[in-house]
N, C-alpha and C positions, 0 to 999 in steps of 0.2 A: 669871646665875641662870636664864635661861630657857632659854638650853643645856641647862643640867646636868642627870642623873640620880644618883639618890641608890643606883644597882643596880650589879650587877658587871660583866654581859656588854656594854657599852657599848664603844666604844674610849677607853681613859684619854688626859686631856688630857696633852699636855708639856707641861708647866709646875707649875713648882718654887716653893714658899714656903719665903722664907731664915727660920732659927730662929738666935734669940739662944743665949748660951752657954748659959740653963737651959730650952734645947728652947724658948723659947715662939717664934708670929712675931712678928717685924721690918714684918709689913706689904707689905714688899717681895718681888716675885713675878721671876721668871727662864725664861726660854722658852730649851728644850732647841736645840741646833744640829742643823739637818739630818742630820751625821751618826749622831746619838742616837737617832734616826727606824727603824722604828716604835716607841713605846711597847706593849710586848708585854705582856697581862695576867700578874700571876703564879699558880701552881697555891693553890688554895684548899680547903681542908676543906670548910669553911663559906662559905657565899656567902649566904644566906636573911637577909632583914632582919633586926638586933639590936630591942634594948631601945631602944635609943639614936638622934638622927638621923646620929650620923654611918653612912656609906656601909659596904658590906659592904667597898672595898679599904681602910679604915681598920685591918683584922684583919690586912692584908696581914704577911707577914716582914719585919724588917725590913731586910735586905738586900735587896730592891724598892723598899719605902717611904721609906728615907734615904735621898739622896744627898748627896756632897761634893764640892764645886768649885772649885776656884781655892779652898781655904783657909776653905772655908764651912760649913756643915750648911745640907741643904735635905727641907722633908717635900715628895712627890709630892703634885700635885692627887688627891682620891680618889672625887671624884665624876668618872662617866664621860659621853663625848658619847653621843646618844642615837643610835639607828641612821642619823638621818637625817643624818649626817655623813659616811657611809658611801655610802647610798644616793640622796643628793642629787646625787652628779656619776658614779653608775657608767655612764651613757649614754657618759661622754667614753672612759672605762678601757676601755669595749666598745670601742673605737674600735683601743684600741692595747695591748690586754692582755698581752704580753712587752715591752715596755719597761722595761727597769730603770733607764735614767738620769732620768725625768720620767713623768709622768702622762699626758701624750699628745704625741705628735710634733705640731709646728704644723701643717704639712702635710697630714698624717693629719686633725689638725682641719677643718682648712678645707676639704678635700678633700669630707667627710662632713656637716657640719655646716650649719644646722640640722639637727635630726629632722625629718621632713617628717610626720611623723603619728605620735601619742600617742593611744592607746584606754585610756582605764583608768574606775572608777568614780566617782560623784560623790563620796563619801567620800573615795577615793584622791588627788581632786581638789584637794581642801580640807586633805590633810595635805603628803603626799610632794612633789606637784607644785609647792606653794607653797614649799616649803622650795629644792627644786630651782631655780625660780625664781631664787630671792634667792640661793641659791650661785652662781650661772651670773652673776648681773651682778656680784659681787665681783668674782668671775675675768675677766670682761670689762675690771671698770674697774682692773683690777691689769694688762691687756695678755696674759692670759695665754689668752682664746680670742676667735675673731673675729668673734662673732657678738652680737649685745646680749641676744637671747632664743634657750632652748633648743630650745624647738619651735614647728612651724609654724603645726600645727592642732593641736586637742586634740577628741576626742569621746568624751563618757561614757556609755559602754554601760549599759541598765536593766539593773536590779535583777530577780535569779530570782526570786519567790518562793515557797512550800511550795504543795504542793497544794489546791484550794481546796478548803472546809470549806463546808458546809450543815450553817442552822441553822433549825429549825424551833420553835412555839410551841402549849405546850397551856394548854387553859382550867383552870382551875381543877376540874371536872370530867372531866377529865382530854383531852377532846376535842381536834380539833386546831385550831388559827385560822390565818386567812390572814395572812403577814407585812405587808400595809398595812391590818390588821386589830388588830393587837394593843395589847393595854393593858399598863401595869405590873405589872398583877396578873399575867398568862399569863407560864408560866417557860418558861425557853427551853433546847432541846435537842439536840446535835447528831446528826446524819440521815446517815449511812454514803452513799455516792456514790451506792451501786447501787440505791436506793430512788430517785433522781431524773432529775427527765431536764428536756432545756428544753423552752420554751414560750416562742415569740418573743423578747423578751429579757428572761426572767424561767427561775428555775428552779422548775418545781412538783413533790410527792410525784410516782410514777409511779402510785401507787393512789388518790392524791385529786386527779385533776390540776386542781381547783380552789383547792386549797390550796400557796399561792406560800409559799415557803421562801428566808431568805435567802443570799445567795452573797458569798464572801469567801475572797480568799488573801492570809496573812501572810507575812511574813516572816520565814523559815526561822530558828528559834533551837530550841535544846535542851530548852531551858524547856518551848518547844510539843510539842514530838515532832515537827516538821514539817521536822525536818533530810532531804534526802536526799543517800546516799553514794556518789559517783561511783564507788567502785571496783563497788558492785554494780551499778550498772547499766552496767558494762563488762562486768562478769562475767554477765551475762545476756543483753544489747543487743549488745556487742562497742562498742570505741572510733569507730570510725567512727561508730555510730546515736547515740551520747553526742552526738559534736561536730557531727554534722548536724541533729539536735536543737534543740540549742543555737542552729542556725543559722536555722531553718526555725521558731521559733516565733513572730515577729514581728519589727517593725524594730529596729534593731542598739538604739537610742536607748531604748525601752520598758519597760517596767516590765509584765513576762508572769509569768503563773502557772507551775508547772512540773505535767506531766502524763505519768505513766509511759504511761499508752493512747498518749500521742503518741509518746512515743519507739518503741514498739511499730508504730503507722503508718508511720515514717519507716522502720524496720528492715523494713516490709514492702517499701517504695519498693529498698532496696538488694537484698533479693532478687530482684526482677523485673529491677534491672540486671543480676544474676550471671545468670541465665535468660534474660537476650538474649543473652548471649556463649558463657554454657556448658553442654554436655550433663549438665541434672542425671540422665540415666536413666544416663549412662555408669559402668562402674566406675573409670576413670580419669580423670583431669583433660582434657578435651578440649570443643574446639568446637563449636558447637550446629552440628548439618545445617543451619540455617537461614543459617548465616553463608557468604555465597558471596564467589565477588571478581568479580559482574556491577559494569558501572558504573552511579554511581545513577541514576534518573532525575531529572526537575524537579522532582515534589513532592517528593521526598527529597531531596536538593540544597539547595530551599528551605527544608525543616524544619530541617535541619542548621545553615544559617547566621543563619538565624533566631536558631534557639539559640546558639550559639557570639557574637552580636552582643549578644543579651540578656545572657548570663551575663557577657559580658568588661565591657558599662558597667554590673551592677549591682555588680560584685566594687569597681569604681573606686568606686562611691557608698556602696559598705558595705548593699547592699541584698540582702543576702545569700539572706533569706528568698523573694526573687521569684526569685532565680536558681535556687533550687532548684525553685520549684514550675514555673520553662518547661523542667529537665531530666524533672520527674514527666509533663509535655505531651510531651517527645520520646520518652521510652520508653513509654507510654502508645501513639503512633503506630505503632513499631515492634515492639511485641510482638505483634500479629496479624500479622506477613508471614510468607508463607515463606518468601523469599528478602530476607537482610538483608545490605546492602551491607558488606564490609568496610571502603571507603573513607568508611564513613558513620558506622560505630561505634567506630575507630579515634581521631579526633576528639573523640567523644563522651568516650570515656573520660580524653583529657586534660585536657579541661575539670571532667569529672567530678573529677578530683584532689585540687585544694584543699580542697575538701568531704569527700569520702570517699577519706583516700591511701592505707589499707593495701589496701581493696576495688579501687583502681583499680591499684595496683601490680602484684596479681595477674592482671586481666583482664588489663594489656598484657601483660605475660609469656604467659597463654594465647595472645593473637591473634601471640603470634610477634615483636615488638618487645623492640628491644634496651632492659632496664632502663638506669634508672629513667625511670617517666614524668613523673617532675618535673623532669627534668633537660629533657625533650622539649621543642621550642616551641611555643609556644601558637599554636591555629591563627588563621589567618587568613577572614577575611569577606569574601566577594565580594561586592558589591554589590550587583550585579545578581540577587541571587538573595533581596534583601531586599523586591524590590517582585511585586507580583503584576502577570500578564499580562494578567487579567480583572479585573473586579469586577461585582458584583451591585448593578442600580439597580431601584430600587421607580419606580412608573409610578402616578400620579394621575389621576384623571379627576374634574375640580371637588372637588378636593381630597382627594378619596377614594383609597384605595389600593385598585389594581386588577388588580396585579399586578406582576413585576420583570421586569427583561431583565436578560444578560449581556452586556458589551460590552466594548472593550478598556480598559487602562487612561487610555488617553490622550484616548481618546473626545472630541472637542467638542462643545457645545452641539447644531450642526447633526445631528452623527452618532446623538446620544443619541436625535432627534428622530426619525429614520428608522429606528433599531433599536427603537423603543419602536409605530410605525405600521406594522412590520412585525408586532409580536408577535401571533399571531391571535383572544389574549383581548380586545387591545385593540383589535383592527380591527375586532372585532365592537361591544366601546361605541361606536364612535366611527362606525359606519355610519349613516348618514342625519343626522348632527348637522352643525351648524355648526361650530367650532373658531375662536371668537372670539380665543382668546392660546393661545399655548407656554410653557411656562416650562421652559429645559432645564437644570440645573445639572450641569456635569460632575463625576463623579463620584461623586455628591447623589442629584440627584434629576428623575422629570420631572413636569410635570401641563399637561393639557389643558383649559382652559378653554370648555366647549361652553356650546348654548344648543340 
């Protein structure tokens, strides 16, 4: 009973209830032979709820709905399974979708199996996943896959929701009140975006910025008008700024507002990519002057694998939105040169891919590489080019800060001591004093303890 739906597009169960000679059942129930496999719906008029609880395939012809066997009359079950009988093991089917003899080759199974990572929502979590579940250990405890559980990990991505709403309170008078202000009596009004703006972490009027307004986004339903429709903001934004979007507006886990201005930012971020690679003044598809094939130097070199070491562990953690904002750091770097390495932006755009793949498909066909760049390998990290040569250390004199040196990375204690007695801000504090202690922290920090 808690299988069953009482609707049409379901998949009909096999199994047959025997009927005595005056049509009534017997009670007794009959499961179709594999051969008799699939139970195919039959064409229907009518499918729409009746009057009645019996099921829309109860209308069914009845050259669908009888059968006879072995000397019997049987009526069809006519309540159907619900999708999730379908949808509970298409993971394994994915696995080995031309198979005609079985559901999936063992093999094939074991080969694949576990899923190593499930992203779906908490909602999704609590229907399809659970059901999936409990299918996966039948088939387990029947020998028929090798695994006890389907998947590895599971992580439920938040929730979008509609653009946030401001709402503001007037007095009875019609005046306006502050929202940690209001009483029951002040009715409440909602305040169009462009009338507001923040203020620390409150929103206030932009023409009473002392009057605090409160801030809220729901979630997205029809009812609210708060739906918004991916095809237009493809058709506006292009599909890349949609799915970079989506990616770049907090962690994968959270529960974020949706904001067209942001998609609008993010669409401006991929412009500036197109603009380090291509001549927008050209009338043809072609190369920015800037794009040379010197080789890079260190700081470009460093920038480069910086980013490429970022991007590749936040894509492993699902930290999607940080990997985009160290690619907005890399192009940000490279848009004032005039001379932009090819072996630098090459790279860039492969990484760029996963993020934005029809904008990067394009640049590497411009820079001359053989499509696709997804098919490319992802580059690799040099190490060496992750640590700095230098760093900058702040210099104390009785605790005070008095100024930094630069020193090597590897600097000790003693060396910090002697590049910081050289510096000539400091030789000058430290003229005619005593120098009761050192303290040099490599790395860190130094200070002098005078008297």
């Amino acid at each position: 009973w808690l299988f069953s739906r009482q609707r049409f597009w379901g998949e009909p169960f096999p199994i047959l209830h025997e009927l005595d000679a005056a049509g009534a059942p017997t009670g007794a129930i009959r499961a179709l032979e594999p051969a008799d496999l699939p139970v195919n719906l039959p064409d229907l008029a009518d499918f729409k709820p009746g009057d009645t609880p019996d099921p829309p395939l109860s209308r069914s012809p009845a050259e669908w709905l009888f059968v006879e066997k072995d000397g019997r009359r049987y009526r069809r079950e006519t309540n159907t399974m619900p999708q999730w009988a379908g949808s509970c093991w298409y993971y394994l089917r994915f696995l080995d979708p031309g198979n005609t003899s079985r559901f999936v080759d063992p093999e094939v199974e074991r080969a694949w199996m576990p899923v190593d990572l499930y992203i779906g929502g908490a909602e999704h979590a609590v229907l399809h996943l659970l059901y999936a579940r409990f299918w996966h250990k039948v088939l387990y405890a029947r020998g028929l896959v090798s695994s006890p559980e389907p998947f590895g990990t599971l992580v439920n991505q938040g929730m979008i929701l509609g653009e946030m709403e401001f709402t503001g309170y007037r007095s009875a008078k019609g005046g306006w009140v502050s929202a940690e202000k209001r009483t029951d009596a002040d009715v409440a009004a909602r305040i169009p975006a462009a009338q507001v703006e923040k203020q620390g972490e409150h929103f206030v009027l932009r023409d009473a910025p002392k009057i605090r307004v409160e801030s809220r986004a729901y979630k997205m339903s029809k009812s609210r008008g708060n739906v918004v429709n991916p095809d237009s903001v493809v058709t506006e934004f292009g599909a890349d700024s949609l799915r970079l979007y989506e990616m770049f507006m907090g962690p994968l886990e959270a529960t974020k507002p949706w904001s067209t201005t942001g998609v609008s930012g993010v669409r401006g971020f991929l412009d500036r990519c197109w603009r380090l690679i291509v001549d927008e003044r050209a009338e043809e598809l072609s190369l920015a002057p800037q794009v040379v094939d010197d080789p890079p130097n260190d700081d470009q070199l460093r920038e480069l694998h910086r980013t490429i070491d970022k991007v590749t562990g936040d894509i492993e953690s699902l930290s999607f939105n940080t990997a985009i904002a160290r690619m907005m750091e890399f192009v940000n770097v490279f848009t004032p040169l005039d001379r932009r390495p090819r072996a630098v932006l090459e790279p860039f755009v492969a990484i760029l891919a996963p993020f934005a793949p029809h904008l990067a498909e394009e640049l590497w066909a411009i820079l001359g590489r053989p499509a696709p760049v997804s098919t490319a390998p992802w580059p690799t990290v040099e190490e060496r080019w992750l640590h700095d040569d230098t760093v900058e250390v702040p210099v104390q004199v009785n605790g005070k800060l008095r100024g930094r040196i630069t020193v090597a990375a590897g600097a000790d204690a003693a060396a910090l001591e002697v590049a910081a007695q050289a510096d000539t801000r400091i030789a000058e504090l430290l003229a005619g004093k005593h120098v009761v202690k050192v303290v040099a922290v490599p790395g860190r920090m130094v200070n002098f303890v005078v008297r």
